[in-house]
C-alpha distance (Angstrom), angle and dihedral (degrees) to the residues before:
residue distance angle dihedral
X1 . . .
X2 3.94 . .
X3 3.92 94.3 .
X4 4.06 86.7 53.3
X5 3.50 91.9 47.1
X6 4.11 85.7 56.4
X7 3.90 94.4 30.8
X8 4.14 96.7 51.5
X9 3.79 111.4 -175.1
X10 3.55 90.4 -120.4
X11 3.78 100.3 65.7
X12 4.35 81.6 43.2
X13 3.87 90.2 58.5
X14 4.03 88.3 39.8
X15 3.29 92.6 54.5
X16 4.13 95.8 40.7
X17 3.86 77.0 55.4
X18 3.78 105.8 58.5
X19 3.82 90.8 45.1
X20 3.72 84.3 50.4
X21 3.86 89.2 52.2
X22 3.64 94.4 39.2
X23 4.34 88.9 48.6
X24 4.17 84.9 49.8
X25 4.39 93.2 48.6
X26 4.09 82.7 51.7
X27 3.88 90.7 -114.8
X28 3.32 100.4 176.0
X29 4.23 113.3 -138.7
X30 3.56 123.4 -91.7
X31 3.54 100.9 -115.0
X32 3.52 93.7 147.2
X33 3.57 92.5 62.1
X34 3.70 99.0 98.6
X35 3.81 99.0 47.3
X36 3.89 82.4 44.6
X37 3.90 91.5 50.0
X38 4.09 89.5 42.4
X39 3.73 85.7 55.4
X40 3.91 95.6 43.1
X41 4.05 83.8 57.7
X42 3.60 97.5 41.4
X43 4.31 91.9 53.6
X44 3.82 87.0 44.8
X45 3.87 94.6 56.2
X46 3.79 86.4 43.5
X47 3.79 86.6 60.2
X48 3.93 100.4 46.6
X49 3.96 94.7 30.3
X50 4.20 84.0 59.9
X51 3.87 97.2 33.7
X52 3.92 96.8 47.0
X53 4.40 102.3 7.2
X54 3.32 128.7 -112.5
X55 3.61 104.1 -81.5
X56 3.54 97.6 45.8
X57 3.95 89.9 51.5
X58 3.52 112.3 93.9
X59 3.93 123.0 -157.7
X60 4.17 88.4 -113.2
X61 3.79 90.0 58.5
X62 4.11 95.1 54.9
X63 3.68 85.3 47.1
X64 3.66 92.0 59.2
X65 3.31 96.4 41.4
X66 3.71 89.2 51.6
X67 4.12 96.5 52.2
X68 3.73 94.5 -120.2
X69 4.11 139.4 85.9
X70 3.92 125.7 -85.2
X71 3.50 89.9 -117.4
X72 3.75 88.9 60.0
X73 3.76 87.6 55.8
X74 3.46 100.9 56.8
X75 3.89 92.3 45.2
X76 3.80 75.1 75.3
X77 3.83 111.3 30.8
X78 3.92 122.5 38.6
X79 4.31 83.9 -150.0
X80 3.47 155.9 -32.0
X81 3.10 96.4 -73.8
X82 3.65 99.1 56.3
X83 3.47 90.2 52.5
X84 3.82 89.6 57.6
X85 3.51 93.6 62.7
X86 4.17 90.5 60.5
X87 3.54 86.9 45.0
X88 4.15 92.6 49.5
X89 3.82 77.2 54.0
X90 3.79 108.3 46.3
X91 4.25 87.5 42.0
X92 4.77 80.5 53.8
X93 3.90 82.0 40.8
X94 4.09 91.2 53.3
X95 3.76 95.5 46.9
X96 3.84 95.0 45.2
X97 3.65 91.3 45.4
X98 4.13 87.2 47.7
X99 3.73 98.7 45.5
X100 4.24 86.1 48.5
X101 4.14 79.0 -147.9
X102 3.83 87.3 -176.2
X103 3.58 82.7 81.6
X104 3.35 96.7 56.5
X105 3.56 104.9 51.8
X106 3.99 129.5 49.5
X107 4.34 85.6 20.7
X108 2.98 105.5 77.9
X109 4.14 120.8 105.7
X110 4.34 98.6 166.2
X111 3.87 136.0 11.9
X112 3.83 87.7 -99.2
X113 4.27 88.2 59.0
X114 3.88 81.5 49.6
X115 3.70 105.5 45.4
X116 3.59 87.6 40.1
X117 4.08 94.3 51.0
X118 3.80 93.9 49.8
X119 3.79 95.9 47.2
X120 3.94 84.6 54.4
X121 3.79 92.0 50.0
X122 4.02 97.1 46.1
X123 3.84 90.4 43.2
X124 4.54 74.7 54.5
X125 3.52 85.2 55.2
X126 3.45 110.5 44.6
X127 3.98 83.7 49.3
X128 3.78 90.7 61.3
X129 4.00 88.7 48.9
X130 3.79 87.6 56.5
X131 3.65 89.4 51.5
X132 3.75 99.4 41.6
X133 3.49 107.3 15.7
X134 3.59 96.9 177.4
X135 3.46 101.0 55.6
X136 3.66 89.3 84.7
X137 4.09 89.6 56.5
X138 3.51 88.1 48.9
X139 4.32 93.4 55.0
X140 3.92 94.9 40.1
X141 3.37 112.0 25.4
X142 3.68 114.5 27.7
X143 3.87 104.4 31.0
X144 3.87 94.1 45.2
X145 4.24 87.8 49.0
X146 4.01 94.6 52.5
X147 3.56 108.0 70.1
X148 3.79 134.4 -26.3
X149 3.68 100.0 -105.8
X150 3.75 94.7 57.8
X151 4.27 83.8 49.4
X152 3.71 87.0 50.5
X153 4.19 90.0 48.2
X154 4.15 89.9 56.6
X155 3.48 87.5 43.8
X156 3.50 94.5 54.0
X157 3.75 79.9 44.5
X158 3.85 88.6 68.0
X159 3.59 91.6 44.1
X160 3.82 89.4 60.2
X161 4.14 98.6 47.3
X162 4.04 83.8 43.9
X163 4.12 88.7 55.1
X164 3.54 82.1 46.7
X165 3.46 103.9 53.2
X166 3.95 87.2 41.6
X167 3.80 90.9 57.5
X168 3.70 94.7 50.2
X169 3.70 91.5 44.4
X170 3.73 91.8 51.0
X171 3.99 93.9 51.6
X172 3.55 88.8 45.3
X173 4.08 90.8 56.7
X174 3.98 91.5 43.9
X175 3.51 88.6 50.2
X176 3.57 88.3 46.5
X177 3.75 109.7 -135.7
X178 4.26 85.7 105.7
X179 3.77 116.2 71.1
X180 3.80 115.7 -95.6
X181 3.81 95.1 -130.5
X182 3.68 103.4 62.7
X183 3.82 124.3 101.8
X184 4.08 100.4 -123.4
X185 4.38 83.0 -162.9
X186 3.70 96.5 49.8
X187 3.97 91.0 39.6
X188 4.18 91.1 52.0
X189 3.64 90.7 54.8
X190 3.81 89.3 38.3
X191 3.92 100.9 57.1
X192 3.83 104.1 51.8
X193 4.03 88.5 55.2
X194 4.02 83.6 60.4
X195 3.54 93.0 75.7
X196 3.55 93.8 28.5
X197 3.58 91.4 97.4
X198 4.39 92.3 47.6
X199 3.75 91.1 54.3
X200 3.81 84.9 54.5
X201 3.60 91.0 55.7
X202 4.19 85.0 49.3
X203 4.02 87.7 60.3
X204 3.23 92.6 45.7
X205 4.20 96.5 63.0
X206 4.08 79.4 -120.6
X207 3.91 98.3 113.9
X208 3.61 136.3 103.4
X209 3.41 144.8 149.9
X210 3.78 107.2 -89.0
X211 3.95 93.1 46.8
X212 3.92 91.3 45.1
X213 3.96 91.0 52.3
X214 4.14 85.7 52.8
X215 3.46 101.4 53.0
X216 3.92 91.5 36.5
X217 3.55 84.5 54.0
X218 3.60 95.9 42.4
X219 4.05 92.8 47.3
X220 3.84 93.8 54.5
X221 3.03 102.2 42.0
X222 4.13 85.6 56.6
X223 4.39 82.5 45.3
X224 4.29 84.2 48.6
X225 4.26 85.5 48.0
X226 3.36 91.6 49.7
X227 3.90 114.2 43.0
X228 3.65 95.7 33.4
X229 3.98 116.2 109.7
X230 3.36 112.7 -111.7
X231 4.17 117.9 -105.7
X232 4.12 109.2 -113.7
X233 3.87 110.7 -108.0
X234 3.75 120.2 -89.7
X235 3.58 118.3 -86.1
X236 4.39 106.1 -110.3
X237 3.44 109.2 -102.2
């Protein structure tokens, strides 16, 4: 009797009725709604997870941040930590998206194009940092010190930009505007540690523009150096 008393047939027919209504306006169904919601959850961890860190986040505070009740968020997530890993993803998702990478690899006819196209996408990426400074914390810092299998997921990360690199590198020496004695492999693992050392400076509060335009300078003009075919020898006179 108590679950009629707070079920009353009225609200049942009301409700019969507006899906009724809704079925006669050609509304279609919200199936997307629970991707959507899963999504809704995932950007609202994001937020707190950089804001306040993962540890210190507790379940409640995604909830509120997300407009709905815990109990809602664990009809979609069995835990924190399974949320982490779609946030891990979304914060790889926003610096891929930033950097635009597509135009970095595959576009490139001459070292110029090259040096040129990944100045464009770190300038990308140090404009994300200024907007969400903390995403960077969350990548390097936090995700690599929770367990070992998110540590082994960035460094497979690095194992996947390296490849990259190397694959670029290696068209760009077939095509023969890279030098012919350079190790693409060694090189793709090479670069990324060149701004290893900037980024660090970016965690620690220390960067800003004028020092990031010197050691971006500084780096490709090392990356120019190295990749770009030697001129012949001068002629005796």
């Amino acid at each position: 009797m108590a679950g009629h008393r707070l079920r009353p047939q009225g609200r049942r027919c009301e409700g019969r009725g507006r899906e009724i209504a809704s079925a006669r306006i050609g509304r279609p169904p919200q199936r997307e709604l629970p991707a959507r919601r899963r999504r809704e959850i995932i950007e609202a961890a994001y937020e707190v997870f950089t804001a306040h860190g993962y540890e210190a986040t507790a379940i409640s505070e995604v909830a509120a941040r997300a407009g709905i009740g815990q109990g809602t968020v664990y009809r979609y997530f069995g835990s924190k930590r399974e949320i982490l890993d779609h946030v891990i993803d979304l914060g790889i998702e926003k610096v891929t998206d930033a950097m635009r990478l597509h135009t970095v690899f595959g576009a490139a006819d001459t070292v110029d194009d090259l040096v040129a196209a990944v100045r464009a996408a770190v300038a990308r990426l140090y404009d994300l940092l200024e907007r969400e400074p903390r995403v960077l914390r969350l990548l390097v810092v936090e995700a690599g010190a929770i367990d070992p299998e998110l540590a082994h997921r960035l460094l497979g990360l690095e194992a996947l930009t390296a490849s990259l690199i190397a694959a670029e590198l290696t068209r760009g020496l077939e095509a023969g505007w890279i030098r012919p004695d350079i190790d693409p492999e060694v090189l793709g693992h090479t670069i990324p540690t060149l701004v290893g050392p900037w980024l660090m400076r970016e965690l620690l509060g220390a960067g800003n523009p004028a020092i990031r335009d010197r050691s971006m300078t500084a780096v490709l003009a090392y990356l120019d150096r190295t990749l770009r075919p030697l001129a012949p020898p001068s002629p005796p006179p």
